[in-house]
C-alpha positions in Angstrom: 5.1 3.6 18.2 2.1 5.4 20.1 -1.4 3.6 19.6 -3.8 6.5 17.9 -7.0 6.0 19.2 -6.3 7.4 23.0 -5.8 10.6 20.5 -8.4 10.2 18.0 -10.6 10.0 20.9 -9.2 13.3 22.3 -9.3 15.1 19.2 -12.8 14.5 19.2 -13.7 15.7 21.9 -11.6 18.8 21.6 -13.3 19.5 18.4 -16.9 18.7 18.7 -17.0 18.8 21.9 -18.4 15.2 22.8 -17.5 11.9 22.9 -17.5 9.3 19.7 -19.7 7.1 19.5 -17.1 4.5 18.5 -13.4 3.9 16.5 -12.6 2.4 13.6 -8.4 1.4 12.4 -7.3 0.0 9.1 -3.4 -0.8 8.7 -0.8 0.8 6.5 1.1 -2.0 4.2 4.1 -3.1 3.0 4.4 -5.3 -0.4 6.9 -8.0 0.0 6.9 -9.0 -3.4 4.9 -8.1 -6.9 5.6 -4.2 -8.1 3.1 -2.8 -10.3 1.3 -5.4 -11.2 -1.7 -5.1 -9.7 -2.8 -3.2 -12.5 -1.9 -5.3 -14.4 -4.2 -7.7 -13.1 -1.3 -10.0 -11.7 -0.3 -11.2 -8.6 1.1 -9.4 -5.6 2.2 -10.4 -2.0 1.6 -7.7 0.7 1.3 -7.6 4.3 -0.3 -5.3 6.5 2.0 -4.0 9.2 1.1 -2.5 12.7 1.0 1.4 11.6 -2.7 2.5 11.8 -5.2 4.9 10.6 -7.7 5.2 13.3 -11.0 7.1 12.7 -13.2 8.3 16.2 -16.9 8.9 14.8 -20.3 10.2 15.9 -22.9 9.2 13.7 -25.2 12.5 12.6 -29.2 12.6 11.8 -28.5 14.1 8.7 -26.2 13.5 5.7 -23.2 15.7 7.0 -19.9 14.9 7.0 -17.5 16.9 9.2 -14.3 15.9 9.9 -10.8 16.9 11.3 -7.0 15.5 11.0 -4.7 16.0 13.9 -2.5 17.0 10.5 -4.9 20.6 10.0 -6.6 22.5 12.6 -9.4 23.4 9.9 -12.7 21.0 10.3 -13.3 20.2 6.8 -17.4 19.3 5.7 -19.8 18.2 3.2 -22.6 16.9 2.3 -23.4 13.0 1.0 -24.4 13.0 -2.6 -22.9 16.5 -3.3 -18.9 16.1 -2.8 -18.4 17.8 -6.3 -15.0 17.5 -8.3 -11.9 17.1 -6.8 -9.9 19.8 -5.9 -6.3 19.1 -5.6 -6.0 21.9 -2.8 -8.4 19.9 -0.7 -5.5 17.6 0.1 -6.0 15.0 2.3 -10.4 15.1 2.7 -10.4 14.2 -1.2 -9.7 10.4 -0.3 -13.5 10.8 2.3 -15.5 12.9 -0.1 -13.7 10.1 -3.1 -15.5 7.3 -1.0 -18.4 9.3 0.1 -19.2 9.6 -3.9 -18.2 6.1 -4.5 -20.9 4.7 -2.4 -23.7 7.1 -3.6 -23.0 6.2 -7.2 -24.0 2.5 -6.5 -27.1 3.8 -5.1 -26.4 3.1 -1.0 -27.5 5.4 1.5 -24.5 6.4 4.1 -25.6 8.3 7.6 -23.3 11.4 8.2 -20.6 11.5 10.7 -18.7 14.0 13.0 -15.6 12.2 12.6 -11.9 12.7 13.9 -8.7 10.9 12.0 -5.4 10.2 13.7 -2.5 7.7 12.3 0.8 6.6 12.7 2.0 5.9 9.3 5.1 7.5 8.3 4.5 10.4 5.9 5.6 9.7 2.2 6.9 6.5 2.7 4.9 4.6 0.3 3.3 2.8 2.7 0.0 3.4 1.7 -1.2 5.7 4.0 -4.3 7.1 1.4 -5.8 3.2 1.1 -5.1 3.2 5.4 -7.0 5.9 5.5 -9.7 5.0 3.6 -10.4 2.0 4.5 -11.2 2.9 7.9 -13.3 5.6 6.7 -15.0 3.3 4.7 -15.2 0.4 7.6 -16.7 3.3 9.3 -19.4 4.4 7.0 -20.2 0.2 6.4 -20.8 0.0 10.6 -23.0 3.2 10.5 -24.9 3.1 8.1 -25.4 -0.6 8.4 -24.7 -1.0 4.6 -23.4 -4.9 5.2 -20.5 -4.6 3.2 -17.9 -7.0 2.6 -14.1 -6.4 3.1 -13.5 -7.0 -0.4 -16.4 -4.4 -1.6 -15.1 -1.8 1.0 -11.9 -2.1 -1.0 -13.3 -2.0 -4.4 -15.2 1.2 -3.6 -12.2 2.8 -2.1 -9.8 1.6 -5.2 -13.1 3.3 -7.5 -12.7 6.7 -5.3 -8.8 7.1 -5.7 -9.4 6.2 -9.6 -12.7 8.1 -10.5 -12.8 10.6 -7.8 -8.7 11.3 -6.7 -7.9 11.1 -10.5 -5.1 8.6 -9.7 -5.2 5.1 -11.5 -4.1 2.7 -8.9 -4.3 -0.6 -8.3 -6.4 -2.5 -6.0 -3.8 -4.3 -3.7 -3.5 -1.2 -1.2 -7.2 -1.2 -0.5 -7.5 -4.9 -0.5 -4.6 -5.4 2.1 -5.3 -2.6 4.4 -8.9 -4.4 4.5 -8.4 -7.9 4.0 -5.1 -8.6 5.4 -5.0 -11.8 8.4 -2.9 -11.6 11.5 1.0 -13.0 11.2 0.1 -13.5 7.8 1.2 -12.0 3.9 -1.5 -12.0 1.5 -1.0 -13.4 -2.3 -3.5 -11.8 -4.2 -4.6 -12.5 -7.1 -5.4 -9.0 -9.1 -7.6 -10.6 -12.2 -10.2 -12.6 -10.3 -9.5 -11.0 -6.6 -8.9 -14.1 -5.1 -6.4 -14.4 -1.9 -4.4 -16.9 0.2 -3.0 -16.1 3.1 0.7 -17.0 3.6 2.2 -17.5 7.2 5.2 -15.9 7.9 7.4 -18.1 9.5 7.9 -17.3 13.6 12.2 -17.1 13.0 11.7 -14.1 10.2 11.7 -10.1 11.4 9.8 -7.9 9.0 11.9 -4.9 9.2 11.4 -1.2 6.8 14.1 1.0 6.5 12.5 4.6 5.5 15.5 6.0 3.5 14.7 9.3 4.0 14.1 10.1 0.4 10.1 11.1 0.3 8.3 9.0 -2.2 6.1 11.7 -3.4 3.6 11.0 -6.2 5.1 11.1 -9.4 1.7 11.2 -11.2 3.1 11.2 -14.4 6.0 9.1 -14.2 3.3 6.3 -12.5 0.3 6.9 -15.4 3.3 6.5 -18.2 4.2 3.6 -17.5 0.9 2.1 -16.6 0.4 3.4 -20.5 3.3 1.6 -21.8 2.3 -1.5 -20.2 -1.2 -1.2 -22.1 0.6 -0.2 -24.9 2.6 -3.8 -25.4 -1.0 -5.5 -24.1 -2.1 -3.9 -27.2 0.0 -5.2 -29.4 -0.3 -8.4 -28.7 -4.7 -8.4 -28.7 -4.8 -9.3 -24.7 -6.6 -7.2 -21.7 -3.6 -7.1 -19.9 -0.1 -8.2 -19.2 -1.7 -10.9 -17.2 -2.6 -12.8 -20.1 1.0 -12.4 -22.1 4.0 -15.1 -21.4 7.6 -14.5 -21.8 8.0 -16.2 -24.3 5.4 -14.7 -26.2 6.9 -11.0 -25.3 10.5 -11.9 -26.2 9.6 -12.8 -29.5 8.1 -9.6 -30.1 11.2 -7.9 -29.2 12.0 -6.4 -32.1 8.3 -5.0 -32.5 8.1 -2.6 -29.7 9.3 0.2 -28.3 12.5 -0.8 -26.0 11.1 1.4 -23.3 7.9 -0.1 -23.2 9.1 -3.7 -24.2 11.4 -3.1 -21.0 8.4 -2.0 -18.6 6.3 -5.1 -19.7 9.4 -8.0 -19.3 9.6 -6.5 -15.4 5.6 -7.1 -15.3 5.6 -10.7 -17.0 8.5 -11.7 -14.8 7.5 -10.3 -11.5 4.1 -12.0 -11.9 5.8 -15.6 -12.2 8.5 -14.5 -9.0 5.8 -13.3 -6.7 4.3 -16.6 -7.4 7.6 -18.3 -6.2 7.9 -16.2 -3.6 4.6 -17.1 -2.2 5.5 -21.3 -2.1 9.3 -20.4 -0.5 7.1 -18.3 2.4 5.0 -20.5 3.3 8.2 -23.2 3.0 10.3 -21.1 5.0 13.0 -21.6 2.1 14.6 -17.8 2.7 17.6 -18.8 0.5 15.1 -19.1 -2.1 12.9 -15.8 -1.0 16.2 -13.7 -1.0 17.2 -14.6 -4.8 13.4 -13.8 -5.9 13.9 -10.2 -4.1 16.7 -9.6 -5.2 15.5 -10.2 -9.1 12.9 -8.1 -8.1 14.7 -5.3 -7.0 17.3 -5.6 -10.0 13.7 -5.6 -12.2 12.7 -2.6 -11.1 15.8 -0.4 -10.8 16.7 -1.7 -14.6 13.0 -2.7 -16.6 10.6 -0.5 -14.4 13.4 2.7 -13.8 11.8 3.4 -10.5 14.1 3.1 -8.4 17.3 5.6 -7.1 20.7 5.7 -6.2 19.7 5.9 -2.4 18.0 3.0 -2.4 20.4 0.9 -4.1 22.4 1.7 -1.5 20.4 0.3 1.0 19.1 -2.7 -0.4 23.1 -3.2 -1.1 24.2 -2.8 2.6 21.4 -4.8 4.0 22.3 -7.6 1.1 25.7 -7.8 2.0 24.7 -8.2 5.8 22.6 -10.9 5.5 23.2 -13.3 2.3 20.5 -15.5 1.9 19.4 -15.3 5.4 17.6 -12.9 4.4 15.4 -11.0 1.7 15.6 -7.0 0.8 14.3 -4.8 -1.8 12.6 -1.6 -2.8 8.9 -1.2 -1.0 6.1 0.7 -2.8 5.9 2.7 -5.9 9.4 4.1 -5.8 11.1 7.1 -6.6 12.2 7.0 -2.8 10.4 5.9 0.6 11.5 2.6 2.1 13.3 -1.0 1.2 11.7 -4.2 2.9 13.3 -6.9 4.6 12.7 -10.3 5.9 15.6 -11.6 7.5 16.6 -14.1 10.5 15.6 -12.6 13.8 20.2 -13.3 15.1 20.7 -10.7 11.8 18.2 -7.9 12.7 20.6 -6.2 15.1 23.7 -6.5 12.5 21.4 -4.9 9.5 20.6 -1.6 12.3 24.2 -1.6 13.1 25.2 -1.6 9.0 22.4 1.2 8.4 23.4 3.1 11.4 27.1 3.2 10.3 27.3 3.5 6.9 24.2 5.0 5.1 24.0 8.2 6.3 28.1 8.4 5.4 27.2 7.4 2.0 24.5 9.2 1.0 24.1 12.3 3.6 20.5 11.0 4.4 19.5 9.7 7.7 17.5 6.4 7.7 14.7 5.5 10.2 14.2 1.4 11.0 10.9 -0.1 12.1 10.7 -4.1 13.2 7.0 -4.5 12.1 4.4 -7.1 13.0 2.3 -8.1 10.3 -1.2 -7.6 11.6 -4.9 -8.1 10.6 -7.0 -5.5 7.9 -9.1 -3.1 9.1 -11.6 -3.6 12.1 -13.8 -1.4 14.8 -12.1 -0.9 18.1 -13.8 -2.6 20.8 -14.1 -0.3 24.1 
């Protein structure tokens, strides 16, 4: 894949006509493990793979902001402290003006920027290209304006401009992975107390995605139901989240809830314990072990959570049956579509392409893309 910042750089200069003043890249991510619980306040295991956002900037003497996409020809500005409401037809420049309000609210000062954005993260793939992107604008506006941030606050004032500003009620493991993320490394987080411990990934594993070619487009509505169901059973049972319920404490209840919602909560309470699992068999290299908790996972979601489809059942199927327990597949991101993720012994990653290659796009009429990933370190200026 092309590195962005030779282009970032040239878009720059195309557009305003001089040269940054420096760049600034956060990664896009993949979550091994741990599907909408993060706001849920439990535990997730993500890694930040080598697709970037990379940000070229020129800091301003006054509060401006103007900036460009090598997405839009338009150069898009405003002003700190007056980024207004959101406007859905804004697009892309909400998640920067989001941020920009984010870090006035708390009462910081930011220096304006002339400031050109270029990436590599494949479109609607639920990669999290919106946290990529905002975490290196926010890494950016930390250098600047010398505001002596850490990592972790970066993130939290990111994850408060996609809720508050964006309007959509995420998580925080995006933003904290895309900033926080080490080199070679997963990251279990923990989502009530924001506490993290890196987990190596063994040297004999390939990270691969398979993009199924099904967008995962925002399903708003879908996403903010069942984020209500969930709070709906934490409800019932007097807790602040599904963090603090047990299984055996939901089963009991059974026959008091909604089956729908009872449903959404049993993927939750179970996830949080495999994620925890998963995390000891990584760092034990016990992929037997990893490829049963995936597999749960994935079964979870497609059955409790109903996010995910036909198309990528069949994938996570024909990678299954390639690899056994030498390796570990499921559905990546918020569903509805986008990619599976797989962990799998580097002899298998050649017969996995060759099963995709052959049969998928037979099956199902779509044509899936295959990236080998390296999981890589959070976001970071680039060094000339």
């Amino acid at each position: 894949m092309s590195n962005p910042a030779p282009s970032a750089t040239k878009l720059f200069v195309k557009t305003f006509g001089t040269k940054p003043d420096m760049l600034f890249s956060a990664p896009a991510r993949v979550n091994l493990i741990g599907e909408h619980t993060d706001y849920n306040d439990g535990f997730v295991l993500p890694v930040a793979i080598n697709f970037h956002t990379v940000i070229a900037v020129k800091v301003r003497k006054d509060n401006q902001f103007r900036a460009v996409s090598d997405a839009f020809n338009d150069i898009r500005h405003w002003q700190f402290g007056e980024e207004g409401t959101m406007n859905a037809e804004d697009g892309w420049i909400n998640y920067l003006k989001g941020f920009c309000a984010a870090v006035h609210s708390t009462g910081l000062p930011a220096k304006g920027l002339d400031l050109a954005v270029v990436g590599n993260v494949p479109a609607n793939a639920g990669l999290a290209a919106s946290a990529s992107l905002e975490i290196a604008f926010g890494t950016a506006i930390n250098d600047t304006s010398q505001l002596h941030l850490s990592p972790l606050a970066v993130a939290q004032l990111a994850q408060r401009a996609e809720n508050h500003y964006v309007g959509y009620g995420c998580g925080i493991m995006d933003h904290m992975t895309c900033a926080m993320a080490e080199e070679d490394c997963a990251l279990l987080i923990d989502c009530a107390d924001l506490e993290t411990q890196p987990v190596k990934i063994p040297d004999e594993f390939s990270l691969m995605l398979i993009n199924s070619g099904l967008p995962s487009v925002l399903h708003s509505d879908e996403f903010n139901q069942r984020r209500q169901q969930c709070e709906q059973v934490a409800q019932h049972f007097g807790v602040d989240s599904l963090r603090d319920l047990s299984l055996k404490q939901l089963i009991s209840a059974e026959a008091q809830l909604d089956p729908v919602a009872y449903r959404r909560a049993h993927h939750v309470v179970t996830e949080n314990e495999r994620t925890q699992q998963a995390a000891r068999a990584l760092a034990r290299g016990n992929i037997a072990k990893l490829s049963q908790l995936m597999a749960e996972s994935h079964a979870s979601l497609r059955d409790d959570f109903e996010i995910s489809t036909p198309e990528i059942d069949m994938l996570v199927e024909l990678v299954h049956n390639t690899v056994g327990n030498q390796g570990a597949v499921r559905l990546a991101g918020k569903g509805f579509g986008g990619c599976v993720v797989a962990l799998v012994e580097h002899a298998l990653t050649d017969d996995v392409i060759a099963t995709v290659e052959q049969q998928y796009q037979a099956k199902t009429g779509l044509e899936a893309s295959i990236y080998l990933c390296s999981p890589c370190a959070g976001a970071s200026r680039i060094e000339k």
